[in-house]
N, C-alpha and C positions, 0 to 999 in steps of 0.2 A: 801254105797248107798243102799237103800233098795227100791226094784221094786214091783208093783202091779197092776195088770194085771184086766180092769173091761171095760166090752162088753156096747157100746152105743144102749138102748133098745129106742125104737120108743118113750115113754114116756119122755125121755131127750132131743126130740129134739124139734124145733118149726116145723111152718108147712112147711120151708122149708127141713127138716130133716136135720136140723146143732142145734149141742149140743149148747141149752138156757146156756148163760154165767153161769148165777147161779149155773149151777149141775157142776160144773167144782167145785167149791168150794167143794159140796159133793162128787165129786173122791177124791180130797186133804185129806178132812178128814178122808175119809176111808185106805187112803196110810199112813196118820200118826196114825191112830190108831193101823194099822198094825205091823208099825215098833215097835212106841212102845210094840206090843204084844210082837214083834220077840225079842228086847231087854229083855224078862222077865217081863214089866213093867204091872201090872194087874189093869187095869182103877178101874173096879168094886170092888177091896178090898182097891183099893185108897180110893174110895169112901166113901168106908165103914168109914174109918179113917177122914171123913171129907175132902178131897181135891179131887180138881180136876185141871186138865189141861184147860187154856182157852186160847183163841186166844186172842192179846194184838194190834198184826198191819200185816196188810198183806198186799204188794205194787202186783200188778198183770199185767203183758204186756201180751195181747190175740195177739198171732202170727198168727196162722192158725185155718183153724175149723174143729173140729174133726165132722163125721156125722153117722146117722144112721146104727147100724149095725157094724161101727170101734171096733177094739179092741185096745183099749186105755191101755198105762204103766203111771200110777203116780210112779214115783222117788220122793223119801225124803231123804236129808240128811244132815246133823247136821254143824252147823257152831259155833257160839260163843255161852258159857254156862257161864252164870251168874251167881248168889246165887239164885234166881227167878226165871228165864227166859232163855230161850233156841233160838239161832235165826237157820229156817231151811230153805233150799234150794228144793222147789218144779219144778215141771216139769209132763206136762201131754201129751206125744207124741203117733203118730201113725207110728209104723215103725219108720224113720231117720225121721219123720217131726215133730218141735216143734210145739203144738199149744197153751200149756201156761206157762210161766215161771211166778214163785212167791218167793217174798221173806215174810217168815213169823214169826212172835214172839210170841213162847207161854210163859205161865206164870204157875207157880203151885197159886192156889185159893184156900181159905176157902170155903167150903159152903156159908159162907155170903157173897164173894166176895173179901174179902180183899186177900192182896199178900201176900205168906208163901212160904218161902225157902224152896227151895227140901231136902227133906228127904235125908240122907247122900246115901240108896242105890239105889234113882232116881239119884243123881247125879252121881253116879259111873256107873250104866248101861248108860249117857248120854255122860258122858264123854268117855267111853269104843268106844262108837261109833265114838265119834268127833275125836278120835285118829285114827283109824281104820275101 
């Protein structure tokens, strides 16, 4: 499981200062970008190579609301790896209180879009995880 730790600035919330559903997507992807950093995985020379990582499906239950000022932990971590596709287990808490559970599925991409199997050592730093 990999933890990531990101401060609710006034700007995330609405006017009642409860975090806009929407920026809850933008922790998520800051926790999965991280992990993959932590795993080795270098987006921007991916890039270079033509691929990237895309979001495929992501189911989302908003439990509680994180507010103003909270210091928010996105958890990610890895469930079933495919030839393509990675499915991860998100989580966006304050302290012991869930306030979003996700389940989501990326995909390795062409630049054009199209689906392209992970590179033999995306797959091995993903599945290094899935194990452990």
């Amino acid at each position: 499981m990999h933890s990531f730790p990101v401060t609710v600035f006034y700007e995330d919330t609405d006017m009642g200062g409860i975090v806009y559903h929407a920026n809850y997507l933008r922790y998520m992807e800051r926790g999965r970008s991280d992990a993959l950093r932590e795993l080795g995985i270098d987006q921007a020379a991916l890039r270079a190579q033509g691929l990237v990582f895309v979001v495929t499906h992501m189911g989302i239950d908003f439990r509680a609301p994180a507010r103003f000022d909270d210091l928010v932990t996105v958890t990610t971590g890895l469930g079933a790896l495919r030839g393509a596709s990675a499915e991860m287990h998100q989580s966006v808490s304050v302290g012991e209180r869930l306030c979003v559970d996700a389940r989501v599925r990326v995909a390795m991409a062409g630049l054009d879009g199209g689906v392209r199997r992970f590179p033999a050592q995306i797959r091995e730093a993903l599945a290094r995880r899935t194990q452990g």
